[in-house]
C-alpha atoms as an extended CHARMM CRD file, in Angstrom:
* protein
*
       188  EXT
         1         1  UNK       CA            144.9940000000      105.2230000000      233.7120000000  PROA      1               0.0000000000
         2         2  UNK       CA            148.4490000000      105.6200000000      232.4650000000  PROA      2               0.0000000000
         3         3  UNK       CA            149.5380000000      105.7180000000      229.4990000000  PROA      3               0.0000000000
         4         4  UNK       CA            152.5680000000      107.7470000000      227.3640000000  PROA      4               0.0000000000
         5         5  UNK       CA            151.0860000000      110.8210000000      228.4570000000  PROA      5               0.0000000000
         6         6  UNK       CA            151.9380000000      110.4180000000      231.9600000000  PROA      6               0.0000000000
         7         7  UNK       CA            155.4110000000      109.7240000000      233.4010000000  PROA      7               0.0000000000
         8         8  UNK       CA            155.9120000000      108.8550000000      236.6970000000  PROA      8               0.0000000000
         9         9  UNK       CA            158.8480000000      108.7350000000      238.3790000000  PROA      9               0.0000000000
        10        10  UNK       CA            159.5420000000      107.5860000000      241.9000000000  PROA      10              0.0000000000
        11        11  UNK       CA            161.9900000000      108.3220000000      245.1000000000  PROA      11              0.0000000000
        12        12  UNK       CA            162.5750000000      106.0430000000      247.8450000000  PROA      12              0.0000000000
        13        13  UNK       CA            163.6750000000      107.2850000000      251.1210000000  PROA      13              0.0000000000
        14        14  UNK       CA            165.2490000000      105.2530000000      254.5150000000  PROA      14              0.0000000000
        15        15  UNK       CA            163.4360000000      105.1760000000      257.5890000000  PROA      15              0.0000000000
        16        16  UNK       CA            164.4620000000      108.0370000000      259.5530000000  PROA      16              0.0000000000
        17        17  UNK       CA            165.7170000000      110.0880000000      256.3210000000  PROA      17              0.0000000000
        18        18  UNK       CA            165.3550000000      113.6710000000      256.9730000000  PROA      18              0.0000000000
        19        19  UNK       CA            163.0760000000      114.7100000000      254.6480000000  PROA      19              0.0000000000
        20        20  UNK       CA            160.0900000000      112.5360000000      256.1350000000  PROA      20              0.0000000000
        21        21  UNK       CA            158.9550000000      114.3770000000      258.8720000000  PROA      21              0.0000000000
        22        22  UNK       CA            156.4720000000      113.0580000000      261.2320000000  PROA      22              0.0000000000
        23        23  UNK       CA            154.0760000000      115.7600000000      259.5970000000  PROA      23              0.0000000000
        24        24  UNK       CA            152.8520000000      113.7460000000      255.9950000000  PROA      24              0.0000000000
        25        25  UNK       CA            152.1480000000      116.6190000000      254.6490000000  PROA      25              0.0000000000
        26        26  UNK       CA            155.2120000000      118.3100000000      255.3400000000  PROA      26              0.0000000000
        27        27  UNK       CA            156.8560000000      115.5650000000      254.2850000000  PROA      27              0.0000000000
        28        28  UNK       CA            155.9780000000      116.6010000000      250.4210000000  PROA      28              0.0000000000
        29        29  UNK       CA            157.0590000000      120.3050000000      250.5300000000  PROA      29              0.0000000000
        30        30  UNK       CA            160.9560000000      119.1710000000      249.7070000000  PROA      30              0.0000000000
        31        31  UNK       CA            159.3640000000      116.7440000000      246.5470000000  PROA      31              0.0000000000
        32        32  UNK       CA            157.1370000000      119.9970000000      245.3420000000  PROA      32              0.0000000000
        33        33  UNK       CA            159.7270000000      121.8300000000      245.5100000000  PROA      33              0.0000000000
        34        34  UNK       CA            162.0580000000      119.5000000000      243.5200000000  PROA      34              0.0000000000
        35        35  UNK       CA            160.1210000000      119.6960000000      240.8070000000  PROA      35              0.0000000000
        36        36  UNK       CA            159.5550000000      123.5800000000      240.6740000000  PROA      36              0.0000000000
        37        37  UNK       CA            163.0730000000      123.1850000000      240.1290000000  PROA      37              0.0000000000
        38        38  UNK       CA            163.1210000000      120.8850000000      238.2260000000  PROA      38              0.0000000000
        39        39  UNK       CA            160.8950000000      122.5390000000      235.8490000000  PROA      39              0.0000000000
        40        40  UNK       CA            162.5780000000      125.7840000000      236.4120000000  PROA      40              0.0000000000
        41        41  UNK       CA            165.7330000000      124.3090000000      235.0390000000  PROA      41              0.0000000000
        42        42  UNK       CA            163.7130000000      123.0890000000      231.7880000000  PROA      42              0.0000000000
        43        43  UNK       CA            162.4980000000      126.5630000000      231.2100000000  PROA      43              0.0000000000
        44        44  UNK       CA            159.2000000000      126.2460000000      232.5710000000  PROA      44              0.0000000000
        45        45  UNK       CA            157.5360000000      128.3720000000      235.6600000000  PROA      45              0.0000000000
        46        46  UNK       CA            155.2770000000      126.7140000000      238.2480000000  PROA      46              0.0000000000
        47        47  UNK       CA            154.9970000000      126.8840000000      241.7200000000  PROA      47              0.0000000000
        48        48  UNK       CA            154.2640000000      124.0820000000      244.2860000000  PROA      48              0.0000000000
        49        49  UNK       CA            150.3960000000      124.6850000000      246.0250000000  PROA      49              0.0000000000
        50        50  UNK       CA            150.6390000000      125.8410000000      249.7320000000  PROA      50              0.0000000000
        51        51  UNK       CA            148.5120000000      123.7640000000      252.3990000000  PROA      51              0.0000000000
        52        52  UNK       CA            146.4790000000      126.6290000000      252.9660000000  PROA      52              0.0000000000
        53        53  UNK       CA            145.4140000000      126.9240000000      249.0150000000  PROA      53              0.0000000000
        54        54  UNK       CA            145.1700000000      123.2420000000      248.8200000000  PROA      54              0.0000000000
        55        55  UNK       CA            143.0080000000      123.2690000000      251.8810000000  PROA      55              0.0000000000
        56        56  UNK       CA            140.6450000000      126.4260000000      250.7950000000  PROA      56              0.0000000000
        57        57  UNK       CA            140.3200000000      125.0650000000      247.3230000000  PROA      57              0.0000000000
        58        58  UNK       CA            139.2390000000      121.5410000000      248.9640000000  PROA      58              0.0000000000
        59        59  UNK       CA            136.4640000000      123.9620000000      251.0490000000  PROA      59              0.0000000000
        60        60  UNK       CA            134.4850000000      123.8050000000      247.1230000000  PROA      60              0.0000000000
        61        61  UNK       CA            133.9070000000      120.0880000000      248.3700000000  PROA      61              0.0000000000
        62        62  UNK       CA            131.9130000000      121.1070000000      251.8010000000  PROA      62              0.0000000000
        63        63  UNK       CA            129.6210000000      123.8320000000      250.3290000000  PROA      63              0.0000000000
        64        64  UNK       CA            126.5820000000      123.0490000000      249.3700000000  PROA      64              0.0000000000
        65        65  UNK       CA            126.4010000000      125.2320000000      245.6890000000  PROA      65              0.0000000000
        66        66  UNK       CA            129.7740000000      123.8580000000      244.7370000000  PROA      66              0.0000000000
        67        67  UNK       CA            129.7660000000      120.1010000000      246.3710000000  PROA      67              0.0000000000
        68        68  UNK       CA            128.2010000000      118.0250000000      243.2680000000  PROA      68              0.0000000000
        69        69  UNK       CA            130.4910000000      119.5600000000      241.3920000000  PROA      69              0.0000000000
        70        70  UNK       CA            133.9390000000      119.3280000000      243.1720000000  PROA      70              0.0000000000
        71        71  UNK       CA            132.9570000000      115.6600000000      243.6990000000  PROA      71              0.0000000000
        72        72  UNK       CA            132.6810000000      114.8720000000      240.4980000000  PROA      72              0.0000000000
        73        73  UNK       CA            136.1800000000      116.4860000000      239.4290000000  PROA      73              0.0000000000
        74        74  UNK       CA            137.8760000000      115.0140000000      242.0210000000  PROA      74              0.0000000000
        75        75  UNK       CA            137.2610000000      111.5730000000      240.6150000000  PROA      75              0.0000000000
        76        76  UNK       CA            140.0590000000      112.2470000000      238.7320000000  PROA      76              0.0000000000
        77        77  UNK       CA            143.3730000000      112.8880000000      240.9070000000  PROA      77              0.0000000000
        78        78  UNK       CA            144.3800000000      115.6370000000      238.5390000000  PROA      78              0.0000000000
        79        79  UNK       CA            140.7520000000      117.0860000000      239.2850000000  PROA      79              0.0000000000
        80        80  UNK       CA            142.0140000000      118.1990000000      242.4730000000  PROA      80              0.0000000000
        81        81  UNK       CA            145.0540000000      119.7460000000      244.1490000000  PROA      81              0.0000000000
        82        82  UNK       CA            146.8140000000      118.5430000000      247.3120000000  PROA      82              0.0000000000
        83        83  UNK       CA            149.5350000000      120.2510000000      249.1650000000  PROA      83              0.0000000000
        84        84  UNK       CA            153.1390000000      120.7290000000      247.1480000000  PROA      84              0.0000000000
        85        85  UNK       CA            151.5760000000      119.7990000000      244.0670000000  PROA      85              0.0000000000
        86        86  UNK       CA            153.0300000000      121.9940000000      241.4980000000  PROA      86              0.0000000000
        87        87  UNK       CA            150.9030000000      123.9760000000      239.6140000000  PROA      87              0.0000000000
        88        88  UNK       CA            150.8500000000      126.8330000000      236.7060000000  PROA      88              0.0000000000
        89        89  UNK       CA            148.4040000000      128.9120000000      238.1790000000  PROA      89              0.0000000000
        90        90  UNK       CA            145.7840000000      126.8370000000      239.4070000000  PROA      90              0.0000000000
        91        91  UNK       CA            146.2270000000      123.9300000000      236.7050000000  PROA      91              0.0000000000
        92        92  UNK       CA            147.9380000000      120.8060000000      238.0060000000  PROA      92              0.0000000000
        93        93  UNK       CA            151.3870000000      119.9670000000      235.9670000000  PROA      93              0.0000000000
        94        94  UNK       CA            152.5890000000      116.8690000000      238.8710000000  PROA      94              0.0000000000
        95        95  UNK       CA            150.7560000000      115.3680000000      241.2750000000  PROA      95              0.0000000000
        96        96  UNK       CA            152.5760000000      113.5000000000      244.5830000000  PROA      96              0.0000000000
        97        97  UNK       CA            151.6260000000      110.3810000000      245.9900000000  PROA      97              0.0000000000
        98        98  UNK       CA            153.7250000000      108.9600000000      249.0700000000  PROA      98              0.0000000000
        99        99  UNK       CA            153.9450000000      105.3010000000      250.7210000000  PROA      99              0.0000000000
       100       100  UNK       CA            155.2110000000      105.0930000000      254.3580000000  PROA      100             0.0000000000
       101       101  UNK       CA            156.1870000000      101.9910000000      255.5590000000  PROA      101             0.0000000000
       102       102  UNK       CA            158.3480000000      101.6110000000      259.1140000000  PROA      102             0.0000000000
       103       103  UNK       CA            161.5300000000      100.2710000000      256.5730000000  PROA      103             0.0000000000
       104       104  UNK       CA            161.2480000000      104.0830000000      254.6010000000  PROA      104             0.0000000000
       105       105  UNK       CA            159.0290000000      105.9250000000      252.6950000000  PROA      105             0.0000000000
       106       106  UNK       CA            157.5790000000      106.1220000000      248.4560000000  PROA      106             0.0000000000
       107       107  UNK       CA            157.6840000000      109.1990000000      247.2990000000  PROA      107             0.0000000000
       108       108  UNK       CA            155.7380000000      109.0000000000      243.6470000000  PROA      108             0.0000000000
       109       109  UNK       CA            155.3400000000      111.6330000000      241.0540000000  PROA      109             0.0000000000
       110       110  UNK       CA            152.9350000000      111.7880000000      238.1340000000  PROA      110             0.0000000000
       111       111  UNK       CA            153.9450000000      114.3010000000      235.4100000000  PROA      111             0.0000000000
       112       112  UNK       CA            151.3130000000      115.1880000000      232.9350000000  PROA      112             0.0000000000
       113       113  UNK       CA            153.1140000000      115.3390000000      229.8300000000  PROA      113             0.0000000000
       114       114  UNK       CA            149.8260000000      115.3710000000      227.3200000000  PROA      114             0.0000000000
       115       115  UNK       CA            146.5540000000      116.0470000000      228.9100000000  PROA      115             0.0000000000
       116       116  UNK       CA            143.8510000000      114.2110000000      227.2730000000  PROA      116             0.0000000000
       117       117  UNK       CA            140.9000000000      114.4020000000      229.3590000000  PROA      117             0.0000000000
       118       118  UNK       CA            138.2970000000      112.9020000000      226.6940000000  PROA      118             0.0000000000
       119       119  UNK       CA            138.9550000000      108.8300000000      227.6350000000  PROA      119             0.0000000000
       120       120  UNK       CA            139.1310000000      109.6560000000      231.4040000000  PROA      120             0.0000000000
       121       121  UNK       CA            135.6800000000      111.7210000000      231.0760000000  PROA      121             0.0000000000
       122       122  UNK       CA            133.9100000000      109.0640000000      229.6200000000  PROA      122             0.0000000000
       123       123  UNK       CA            135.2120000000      106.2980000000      231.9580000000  PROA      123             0.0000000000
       124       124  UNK       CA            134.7110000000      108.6690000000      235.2030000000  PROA      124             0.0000000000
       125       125  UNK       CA            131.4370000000      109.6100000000      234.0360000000  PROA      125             0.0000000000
       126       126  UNK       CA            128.4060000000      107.4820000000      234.6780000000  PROA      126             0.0000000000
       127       127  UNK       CA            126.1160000000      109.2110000000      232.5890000000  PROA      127             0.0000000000
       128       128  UNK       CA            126.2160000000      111.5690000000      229.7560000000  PROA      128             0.0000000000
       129       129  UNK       CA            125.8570000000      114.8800000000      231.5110000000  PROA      129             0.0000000000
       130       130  UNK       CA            128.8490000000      113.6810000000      234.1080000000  PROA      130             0.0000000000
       131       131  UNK       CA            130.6340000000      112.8660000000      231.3370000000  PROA      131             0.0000000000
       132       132  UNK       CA            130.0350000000      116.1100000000      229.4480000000  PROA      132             0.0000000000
       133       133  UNK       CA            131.2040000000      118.0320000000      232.8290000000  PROA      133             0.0000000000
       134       134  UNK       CA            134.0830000000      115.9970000000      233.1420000000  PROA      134             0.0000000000
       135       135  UNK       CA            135.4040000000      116.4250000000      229.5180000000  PROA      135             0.0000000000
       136       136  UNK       CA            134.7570000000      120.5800000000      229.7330000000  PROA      136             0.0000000000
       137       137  UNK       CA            135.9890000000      120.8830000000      233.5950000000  PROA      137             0.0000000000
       138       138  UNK       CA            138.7700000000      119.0830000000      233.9080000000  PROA      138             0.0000000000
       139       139  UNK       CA            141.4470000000      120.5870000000      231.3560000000  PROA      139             0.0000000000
       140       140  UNK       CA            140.6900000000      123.9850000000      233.3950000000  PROA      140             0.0000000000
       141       141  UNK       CA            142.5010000000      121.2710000000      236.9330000000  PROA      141             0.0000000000
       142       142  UNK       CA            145.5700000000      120.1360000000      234.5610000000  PROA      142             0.0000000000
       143       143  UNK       CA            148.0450000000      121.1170000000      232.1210000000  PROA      143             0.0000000000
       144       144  UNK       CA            150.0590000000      118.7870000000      230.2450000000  PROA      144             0.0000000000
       145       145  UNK       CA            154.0790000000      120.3420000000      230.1610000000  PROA      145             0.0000000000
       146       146  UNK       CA            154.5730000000      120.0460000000      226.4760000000  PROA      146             0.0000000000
       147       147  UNK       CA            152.1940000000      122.8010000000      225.9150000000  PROA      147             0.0000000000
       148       148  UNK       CA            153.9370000000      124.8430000000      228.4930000000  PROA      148             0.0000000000
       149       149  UNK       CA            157.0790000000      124.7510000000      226.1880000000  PROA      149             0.0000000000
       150       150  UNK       CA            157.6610000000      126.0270000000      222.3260000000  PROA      150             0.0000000000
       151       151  UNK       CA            160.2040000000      122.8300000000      222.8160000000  PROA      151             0.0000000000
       152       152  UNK       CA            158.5760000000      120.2630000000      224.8420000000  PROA      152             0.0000000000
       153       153  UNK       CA            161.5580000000      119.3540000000      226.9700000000  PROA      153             0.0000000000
       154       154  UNK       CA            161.2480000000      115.2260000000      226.3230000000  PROA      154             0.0000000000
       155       155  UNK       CA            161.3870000000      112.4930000000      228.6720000000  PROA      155             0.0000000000
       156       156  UNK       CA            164.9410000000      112.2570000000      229.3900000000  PROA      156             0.0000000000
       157       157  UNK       CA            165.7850000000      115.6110000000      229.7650000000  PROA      157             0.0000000000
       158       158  UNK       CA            162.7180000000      116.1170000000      232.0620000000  PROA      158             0.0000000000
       159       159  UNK       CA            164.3930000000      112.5510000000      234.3600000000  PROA      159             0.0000000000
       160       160  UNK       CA            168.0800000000      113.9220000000      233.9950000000  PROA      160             0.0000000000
       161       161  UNK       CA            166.9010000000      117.2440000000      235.0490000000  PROA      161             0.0000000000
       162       162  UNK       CA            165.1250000000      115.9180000000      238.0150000000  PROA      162             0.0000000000
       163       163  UNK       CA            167.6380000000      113.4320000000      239.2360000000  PROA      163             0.0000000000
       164       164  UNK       CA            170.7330000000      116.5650000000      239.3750000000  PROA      164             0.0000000000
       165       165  UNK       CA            167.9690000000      118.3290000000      241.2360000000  PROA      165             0.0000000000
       166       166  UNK       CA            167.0080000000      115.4860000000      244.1000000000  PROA      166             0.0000000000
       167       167  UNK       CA            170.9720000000      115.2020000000      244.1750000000  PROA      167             0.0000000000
       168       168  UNK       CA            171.3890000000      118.4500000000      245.0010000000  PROA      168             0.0000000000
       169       169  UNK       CA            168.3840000000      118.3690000000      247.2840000000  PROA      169             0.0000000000
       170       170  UNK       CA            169.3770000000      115.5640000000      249.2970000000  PROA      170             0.0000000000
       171       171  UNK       CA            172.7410000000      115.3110000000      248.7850000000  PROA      171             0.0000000000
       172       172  UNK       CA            173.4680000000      111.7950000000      247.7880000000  PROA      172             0.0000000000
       173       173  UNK       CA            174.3130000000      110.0230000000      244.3650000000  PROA      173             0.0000000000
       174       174  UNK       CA            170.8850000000      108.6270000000      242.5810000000  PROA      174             0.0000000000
       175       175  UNK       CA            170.7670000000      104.9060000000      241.5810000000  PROA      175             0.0000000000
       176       176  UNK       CA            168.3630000000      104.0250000000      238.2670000000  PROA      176             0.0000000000
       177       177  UNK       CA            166.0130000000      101.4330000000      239.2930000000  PROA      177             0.0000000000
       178       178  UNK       CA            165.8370000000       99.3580000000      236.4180000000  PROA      178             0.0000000000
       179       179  UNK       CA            162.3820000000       97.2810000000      235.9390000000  PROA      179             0.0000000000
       180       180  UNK       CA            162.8480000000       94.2350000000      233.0250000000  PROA      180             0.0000000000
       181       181  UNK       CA            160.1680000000       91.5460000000      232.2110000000  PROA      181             0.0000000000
       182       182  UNK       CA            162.2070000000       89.1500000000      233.9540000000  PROA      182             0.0000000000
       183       183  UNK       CA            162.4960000000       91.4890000000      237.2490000000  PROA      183             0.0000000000
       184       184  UNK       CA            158.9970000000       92.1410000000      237.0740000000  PROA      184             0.0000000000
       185       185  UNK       CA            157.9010000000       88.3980000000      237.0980000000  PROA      185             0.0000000000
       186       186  UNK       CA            160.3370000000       87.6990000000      240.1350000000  PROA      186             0.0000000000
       187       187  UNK       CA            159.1520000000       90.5870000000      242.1340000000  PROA      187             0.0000000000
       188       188  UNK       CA            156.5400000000       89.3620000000      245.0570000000  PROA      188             0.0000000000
């Protein structure tokens, strides 16, 4: 589900670019860490999730007491946290995604701006008490950013901010993608 509460922004990266590593997960520690930065620059403190916390709070999924549970939330991407997500304290702000493909690599980001967990609760839910869980448990897995800030920062502050900080990152100019109704109809 997306909607205006989500923005997503994406990076593309050449085969053989040095920030995709042979290790995938690796491969998102430099795109965490862009948008700790990112954020950082907008006035607002997170940190991207280590493998090992990812991987320990994933452990919730093998044990029998917590299992039902954990599997329900993570129906919902933002219901769980992977490695280099970032994070204010154990709430997801942006979630990563990657594509590889042997011509380069997708590297997608999904930045909670509003957190509105009632519509996805009822349509992850199959019955009433799942849905009841799901609408109490999963704002305590995400945080939308605009109530992180007194002055929600605003879309294109949020995408200039981010693009001076992959520049810097990866030291190359950023081209705008630009995605029209006519573009979109060509596209195969």
């Amino acid at each position: 589900m997306v909607g205006p509460g989500l923005l997503c922004l994406d990076v593309i990266l050449p085969a053989g670019h040095p920030f995709i590593t042979t290790d995938i997960v690796e491969s998102y520690r430099w795109f965490g860490e862009a948008w700790v930065e990112t954020l950082r620059v907008l006035g607002i403190k997170t940190r991207a999730i280590s493998a090992e916390e990812a991987h320990s709070e994933r452990a919730r999924l093998k044990q029998a007491e917590t299992h039902a549970y954990e599997a329900l939330m993570n129906r919902s991407c933002y219901g769980t946290l992977s490695p280099y997500e970032v994070v204010v304290g154990k709430r997801k702000v942006v979630g990563l995604c990657m594509v590889r493909r042997r011509q380069g690599s997708l590297l997608q980001a999904g930045i909670v701006l509003d957190w509105e967990s009632d519509l996805l609760a009822h349509v992850l839910g199959q019955t009433a008490q799942e849905q009841e869980l799901l609408r109490s448990g999963l704002p305590e897995r995400a945080i939308g950013l605009n109530r992180l800030s007194a002055t929600p920062p605003g879309i294109n502050a949020i995408i200039h901010a981010f693009e001076e900080v992959v520049a810097m990152f990866t030291h190359v100019s950023i081209e705008r993608a630009t995605t029209t109704s006519e573009t979109m109809g060509q596209s195969n």
